[in-house]
C-alpha positions as semicolon CSV with decimal commas, in nm:
position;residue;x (nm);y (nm);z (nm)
1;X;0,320;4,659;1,146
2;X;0,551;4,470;0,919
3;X;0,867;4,315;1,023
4;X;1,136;4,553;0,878
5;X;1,350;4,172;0,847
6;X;1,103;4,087;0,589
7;X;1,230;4,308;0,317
8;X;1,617;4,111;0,381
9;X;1,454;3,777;0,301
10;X;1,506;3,663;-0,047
11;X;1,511;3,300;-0,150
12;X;1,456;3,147;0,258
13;X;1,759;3,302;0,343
14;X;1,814;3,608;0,557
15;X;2,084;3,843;0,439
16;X;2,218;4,159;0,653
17;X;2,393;4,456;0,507
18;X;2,510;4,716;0,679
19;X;2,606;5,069;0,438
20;X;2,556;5,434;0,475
21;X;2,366;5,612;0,203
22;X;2,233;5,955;0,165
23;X;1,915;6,038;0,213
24;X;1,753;6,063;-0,101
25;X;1,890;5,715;-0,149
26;X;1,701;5,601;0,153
27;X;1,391;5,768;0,052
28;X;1,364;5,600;-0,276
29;X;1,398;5,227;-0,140
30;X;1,172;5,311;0,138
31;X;0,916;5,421;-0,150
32;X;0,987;5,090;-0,354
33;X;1,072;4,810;-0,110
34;X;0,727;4,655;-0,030
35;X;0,715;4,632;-0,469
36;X;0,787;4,245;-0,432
37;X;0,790;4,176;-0,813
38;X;1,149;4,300;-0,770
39;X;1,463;4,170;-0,545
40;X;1,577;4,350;-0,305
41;X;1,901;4,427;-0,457
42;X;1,732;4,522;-0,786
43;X;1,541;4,789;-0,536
44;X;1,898;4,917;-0,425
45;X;2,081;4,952;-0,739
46;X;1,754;5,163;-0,887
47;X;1,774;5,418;-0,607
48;X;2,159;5,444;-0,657
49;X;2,125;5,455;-1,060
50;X;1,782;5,730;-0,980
51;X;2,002;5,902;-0,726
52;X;2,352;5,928;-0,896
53;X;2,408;5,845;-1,275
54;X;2,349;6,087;-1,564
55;X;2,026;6,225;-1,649
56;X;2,084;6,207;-2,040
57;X;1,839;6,292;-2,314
58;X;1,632;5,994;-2,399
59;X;1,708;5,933;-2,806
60;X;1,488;5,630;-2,893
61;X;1,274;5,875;-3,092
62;X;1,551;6,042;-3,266
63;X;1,677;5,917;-3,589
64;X;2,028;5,884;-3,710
65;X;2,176;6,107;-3,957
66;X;2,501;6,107;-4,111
């Protein structure tokens, strides 16, 4: 089993945060956290972004008309 701590350490320092988050938060980090070519806090603020800001219609195929 792996040490849970491992996931905190970034950069031979251990770092503690302690923050309730809804579930679907949660879920998403679990999924993600062992992805090491990412931080840790890069891991956190995708699950919030996934989890809370606006799905919007993806326009890099659209062109601009005026």
């Amino acid at each position: 089993m792996t040490n849970p701590r491992s996931f905190a350490r970034e950069s031979g320092t251990w770092r503690a945060i302690n923050i309730t988050i809804p579930d679907e938060v949660y879920q998403i980090i679990r999924r993600e956290k062992y992805a090491r070519e990412t931080t840790y806090a890069e891991v956190i603020t995708h699950a919030i972004l996934t989890t809370y800001a606006p799905h919007t219609k993806d326009k890099t195929n659209e062109t601009e008309t005026r």
